[in-house]
C-alpha positions in Angstrom: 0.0 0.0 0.0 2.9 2.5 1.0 4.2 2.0 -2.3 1.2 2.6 -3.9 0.4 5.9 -1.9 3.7 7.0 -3.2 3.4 6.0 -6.8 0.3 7.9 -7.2 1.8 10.9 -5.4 4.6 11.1 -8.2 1.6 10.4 -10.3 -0.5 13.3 -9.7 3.3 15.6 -9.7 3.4 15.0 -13.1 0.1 15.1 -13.9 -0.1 18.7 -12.6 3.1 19.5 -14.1 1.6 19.3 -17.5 -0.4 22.4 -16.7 1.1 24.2 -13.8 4.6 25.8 -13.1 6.7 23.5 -9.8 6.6 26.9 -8.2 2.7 26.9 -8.6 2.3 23.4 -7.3 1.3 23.2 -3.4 1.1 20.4 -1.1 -2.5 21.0 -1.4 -3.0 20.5 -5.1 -1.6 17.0 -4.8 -3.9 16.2 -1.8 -7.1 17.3 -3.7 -5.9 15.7 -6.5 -5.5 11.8 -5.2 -7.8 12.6 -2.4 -5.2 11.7 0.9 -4.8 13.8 3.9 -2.0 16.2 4.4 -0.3 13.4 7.2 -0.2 10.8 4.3 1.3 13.0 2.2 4.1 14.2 4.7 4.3 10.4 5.9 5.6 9.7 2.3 7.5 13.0 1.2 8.8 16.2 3.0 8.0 18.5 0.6 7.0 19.0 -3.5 11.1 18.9 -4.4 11.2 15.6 -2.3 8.0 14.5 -5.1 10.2 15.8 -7.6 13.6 14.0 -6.6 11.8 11.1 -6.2 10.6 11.3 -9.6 13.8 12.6 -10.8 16.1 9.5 -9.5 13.1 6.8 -10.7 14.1 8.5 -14.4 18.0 8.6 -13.5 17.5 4.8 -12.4 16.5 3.9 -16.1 19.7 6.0 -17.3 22.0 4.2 -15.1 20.8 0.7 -16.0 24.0 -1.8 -17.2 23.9 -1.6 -21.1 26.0 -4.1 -23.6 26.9 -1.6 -26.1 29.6 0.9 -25.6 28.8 4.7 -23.8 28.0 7.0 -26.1 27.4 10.6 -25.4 25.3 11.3 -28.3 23.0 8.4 -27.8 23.0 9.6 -24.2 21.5 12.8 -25.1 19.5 11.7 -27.8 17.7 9.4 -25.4 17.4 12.1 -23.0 16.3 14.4 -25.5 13.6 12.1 -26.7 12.2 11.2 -23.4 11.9 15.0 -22.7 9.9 15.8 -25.9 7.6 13.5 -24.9 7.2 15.5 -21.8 7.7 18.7 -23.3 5.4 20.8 -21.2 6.7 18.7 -17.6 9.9 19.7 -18.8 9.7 23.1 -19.3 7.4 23.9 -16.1 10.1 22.7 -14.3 12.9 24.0 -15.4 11.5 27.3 -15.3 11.1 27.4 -11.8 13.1 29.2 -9.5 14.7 26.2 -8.2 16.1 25.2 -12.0 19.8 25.7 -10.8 19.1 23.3 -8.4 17.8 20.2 -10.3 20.4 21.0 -13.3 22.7 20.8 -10.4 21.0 17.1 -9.1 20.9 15.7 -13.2 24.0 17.2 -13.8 25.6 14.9 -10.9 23.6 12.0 -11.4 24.4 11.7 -15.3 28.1 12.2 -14.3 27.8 9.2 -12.1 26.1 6.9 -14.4 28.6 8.3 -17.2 31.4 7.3 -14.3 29.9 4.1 -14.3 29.2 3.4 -17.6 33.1 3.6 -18.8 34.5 2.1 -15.6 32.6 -1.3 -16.1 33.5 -0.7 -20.2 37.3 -0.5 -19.4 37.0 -3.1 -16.3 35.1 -5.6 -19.2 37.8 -5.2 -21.3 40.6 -5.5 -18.8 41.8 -2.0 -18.5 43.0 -0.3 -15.4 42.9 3.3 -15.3 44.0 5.8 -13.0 40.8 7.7 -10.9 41.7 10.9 -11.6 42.0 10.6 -14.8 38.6 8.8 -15.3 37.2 11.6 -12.9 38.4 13.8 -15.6 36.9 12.1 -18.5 33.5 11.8 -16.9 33.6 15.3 -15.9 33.6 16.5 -19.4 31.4 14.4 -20.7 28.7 14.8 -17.6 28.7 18.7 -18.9 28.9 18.0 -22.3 25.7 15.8 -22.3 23.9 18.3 -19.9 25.1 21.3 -20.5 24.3 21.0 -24.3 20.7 19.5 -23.1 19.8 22.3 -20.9 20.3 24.8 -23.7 18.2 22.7 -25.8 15.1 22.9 -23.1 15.7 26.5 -22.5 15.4 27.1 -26.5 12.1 26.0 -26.8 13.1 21.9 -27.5 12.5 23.1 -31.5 15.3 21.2 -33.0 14.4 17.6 -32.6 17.7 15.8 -31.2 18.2 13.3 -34.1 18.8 16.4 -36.7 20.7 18.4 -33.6 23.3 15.4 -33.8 23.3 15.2 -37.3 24.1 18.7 -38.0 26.7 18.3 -34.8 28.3 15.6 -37.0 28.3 17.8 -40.2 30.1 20.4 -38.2 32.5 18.4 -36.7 33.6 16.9 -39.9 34.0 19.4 -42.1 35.7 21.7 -39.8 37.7 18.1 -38.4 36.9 19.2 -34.8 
Protein backbone atom coordinates (compact mmCIF):
# COMPACT_ATOMS: atom_id res chain seq x y z
CA UNK A 1 0.00 0.00 0.00
CA UNK A 2 2.90 2.53 0.99
CA UNK A 3 4.22 2.01 -2.33
CA UNK A 4 1.20 2.59 -3.93
CA UNK A 5 0.38 5.87 -1.94
CA UNK A 6 3.71 6.96 -3.18
CA UNK A 7 3.39 5.98 -6.85
CA UNK A 8 0.28 7.85 -7.17
CA UNK A 9 1.81 10.93 -5.44
CA UNK A 10 4.58 11.05 -8.16
CA UNK A 11 1.64 10.37 -10.34
CA UNK A 12 -0.52 13.28 -9.66
CA UNK A 13 3.29 15.65 -9.72
CA UNK A 14 3.43 15.02 -13.11
CA UNK A 15 0.05 15.15 -13.95
CA UNK A 16 -0.09 18.70 -12.57
CA UNK A 17 3.12 19.51 -14.05
CA UNK A 18 1.62 19.31 -17.52
CA UNK A 19 -0.41 22.41 -16.71
CA UNK A 20 1.09 24.21 -13.81
CA UNK A 21 4.64 25.78 -13.06
CA UNK A 22 6.69 23.46 -9.82
CA UNK A 23 6.58 26.94 -8.20
CA UNK A 24 2.75 26.94 -8.64
CA UNK A 25 2.32 23.42 -7.26
CA UNK A 26 1.26 23.22 -3.45
CA UNK A 27 1.14 20.43 -1.15
CA UNK A 28 -2.47 21.03 -1.40
CA UNK A 29 -3.00 20.52 -5.12
CA UNK A 30 -1.60 17.02 -4.84
CA UNK A 31 -3.88 16.23 -1.80
CA UNK A 32 -7.14 17.28 -3.72
CA UNK A 33 -5.87 15.72 -6.46
CA UNK A 34 -5.54 11.79 -5.20
CA UNK A 35 -7.83 12.60 -2.37
CA UNK A 36 -5.18 11.67 0.86
CA UNK A 37 -4.78 13.84 3.89
CA UNK A 38 -2.02 16.19 4.43
CA UNK A 39 -0.35 13.42 7.23
CA UNK A 40 -0.24 10.77 4.26
CA UNK A 41 1.30 13.02 2.21
CA UNK A 42 4.06 14.18 4.74
CA UNK A 43 4.34 10.41 5.93
CA UNK A 44 5.55 9.69 2.28
CA UNK A 45 7.45 12.96 1.16
CA UNK A 46 8.84 16.24 3.04
CA UNK A 47 8.05 18.47 0.58
CA UNK A 48 6.97 18.95 -3.47
CA UNK A 49 11.14 18.88 -4.38
CA UNK A 50 11.19 15.61 -2.26
CA UNK A 51 8.01 14.55 -5.11
CA UNK A 52 10.20 15.77 -7.56
CA UNK A 53 13.60 13.97 -6.64
CA UNK A 54 11.76 11.12 -6.19
CA UNK A 55 10.65 11.34 -9.55
CA UNK A 56 13.85 12.56 -10.78
CA UNK A 57 16.12 9.46 -9.50
CA UNK A 58 13.13 6.79 -10.66
CA UNK A 59 14.06 8.49 -14.42
CA UNK A 60 18.05 8.64 -13.49
CA UNK A 61 17.54 4.75 -12.43
CA UNK A 62 16.50 3.88 -16.11
CA UNK A 63 19.65 5.99 -17.27
CA UNK A 64 22.02 4.16 -15.06
CA UNK A 65 20.78 0.73 -16.04
CA UNK A 66 23.98 -1.82 -17.16
CA UNK A 67 23.91 -1.61 -21.09
CA UNK A 68 26.02 -4.15 -23.57
CA UNK A 69 26.89 -1.57 -26.08
CA UNK A 70 29.58 0.90 -25.56
CA UNK A 71 28.76 4.67 -23.82
CA UNK A 72 27.96 6.98 -26.13
CA UNK A 73 27.38 10.62 -25.38
CA UNK A 74 25.32 11.34 -28.30
CA UNK A 75 22.97 8.38 -27.78
CA UNK A 76 23.03 9.60 -24.18
CA UNK A 77 21.50 12.81 -25.14
CA UNK A 78 19.51 11.67 -27.79
CA UNK A 79 17.72 9.41 -25.35
CA UNK A 80 17.36 12.09 -23.01
CA UNK A 81 16.29 14.36 -25.52
CA UNK A 82 13.59 12.15 -26.73
CA UNK A 83 12.25 11.24 -23.40
CA UNK A 84 11.89 15.03 -22.71
CA UNK A 85 9.94 15.75 -25.88
CA UNK A 86 7.56 13.45 -24.88
CA UNK A 87 7.21 15.48 -21.82
CA UNK A 88 7.70 18.67 -23.29
CA UNK A 89 5.43 20.81 -21.22
CA UNK A 90 6.75 18.67 -17.62
CA UNK A 91 9.90 19.74 -18.78
CA UNK A 92 9.74 23.06 -19.30
CA UNK A 93 7.44 23.89 -16.11
CA UNK A 94 10.10 22.70 -14.34
CA UNK A 95 12.90 23.95 -15.39
CA UNK A 96 11.47 27.32 -15.32
CA UNK A 97 11.11 27.38 -11.84
CA UNK A 98 13.06 29.16 -9.50
CA UNK A 99 14.70 26.16 -8.16
CA UNK A 100 16.14 25.17 -11.99
CA UNK A 101 19.82 25.67 -10.78
CA UNK A 102 19.11 23.34 -8.36
CA UNK A 103 17.80 20.23 -10.30
CA UNK A 104 20.39 21.04 -13.28
CA UNK A 105 22.65 20.79 -10.41
CA UNK A 106 21.01 17.10 -9.11
CA UNK A 107 20.88 15.73 -13.18
CA UNK A 108 23.96 17.24 -13.82
CA UNK A 109 25.60 14.87 -10.88
CA UNK A 110 23.56 11.99 -11.43
CA UNK A 111 24.44 11.74 -15.34
CA UNK A 112 28.11 12.24 -14.29
CA UNK A 113 27.79 9.24 -12.13
CA UNK A 114 26.08 6.92 -14.37
CA UNK A 115 28.59 8.26 -17.21
CA UNK A 116 31.40 7.25 -14.34
CA UNK A 117 29.95 4.14 -14.32
CA UNK A 118 29.23 3.40 -17.60
CA UNK A 119 33.07 3.56 -18.78
CA UNK A 120 34.51 2.14 -15.55
CA UNK A 121 32.63 -1.28 -16.14
CA UNK A 122 33.53 -0.67 -20.22
CA UNK A 123 37.35 -0.53 -19.36
CA UNK A 124 36.98 -3.06 -16.25
CA UNK A 125 35.13 -5.63 -19.23
CA UNK A 126 37.78 -5.21 -21.34
CA UNK A 127 40.61 -5.52 -18.82
CA UNK A 128 41.81 -2.01 -18.50
CA UNK A 129 43.02 -0.33 -15.38
CA UNK A 130 42.90 3.30 -15.30
CA UNK A 131 43.99 5.78 -12.98
CA UNK A 132 40.78 7.74 -10.90
CA UNK A 133 41.68 10.89 -11.57
CA UNK A 134 41.98 10.57 -14.78
CA UNK A 135 38.62 8.76 -15.34
CA UNK A 136 37.21 11.59 -12.91
CA UNK A 137 38.41 13.85 -15.60
CA UNK A 138 36.90 12.11 -18.49
CA UNK A 139 33.53 11.85 -16.86
CA UNK A 140 33.63 15.32 -15.86
CA UNK A 141 33.61 16.54 -19.36
CA UNK A 142 31.44 14.44 -20.72
CA UNK A 143 28.69 14.81 -17.65
CA UNK A 144 28.72 18.73 -18.92
CA UNK A 145 28.90 17.96 -22.34
CA UNK A 146 25.69 15.80 -22.30
CA UNK A 147 23.89 18.32 -19.90
CA UNK A 148 25.08 21.34 -20.51
CA UNK A 149 24.25 20.99 -24.28
CA UNK A 150 20.66 19.45 -23.05
CA UNK A 151 19.78 22.25 -20.89
CA UNK A 152 20.29 24.81 -23.74
CA UNK A 153 18.23 22.68 -25.79
CA UNK A 154 15.09 22.95 -23.15
CA UNK A 155 15.71 26.47 -22.54
CA UNK A 156 15.37 27.08 -26.48
CA UNK A 157 12.10 25.97 -26.76
CA UNK A 158 13.09 21.93 -27.50
CA UNK A 159 12.53 23.05 -31.49
CA UNK A 160 15.32 21.21 -33.02
CA UNK A 161 14.42 17.56 -32.58
CA UNK A 162 17.75 15.85 -31.17
CA UNK A 163 18.19 13.30 -34.13
CA UNK A 164 18.79 16.43 -36.65
CA UNK A 165 20.73 18.36 -33.56
CA UNK A 166 23.25 15.39 -33.77
CA UNK A 167 23.32 15.17 -37.35
CA UNK A 168 24.14 18.71 -38.03
CA UNK A 169 26.68 18.27 -34.83
CA UNK A 170 28.32 15.64 -37.02
CA UNK A 171 28.35 17.80 -40.19
CA UNK A 172 30.05 20.38 -38.25
CA UNK A 173 32.55 18.39 -36.65
CA UNK A 174 33.59 16.85 -39.87
CA UNK A 175 33.97 19.41 -42.05
CA UNK A 176 35.72 21.68 -39.83
CA UNK A 177 37.67 18.14 -38.40
CA UNK A 178 36.87 19.16 -34.82
Amino acid sequence: MQQFTKKEIKSSMLRLLQSKPLDSIKVKDIIDDIGISRNTFYYHYHDIYDVLKDIFDDTMAEFNKPKPERFDWKKAFQKMSENSLIKKSIITNIFKSKYSDNIKNYVTNVVGEAVYKRIKAELAAQNKVVDDYDLKIFTTFYKHAITGTFFEWVHNGMKVPPKEFLEKLGQISSKYNF
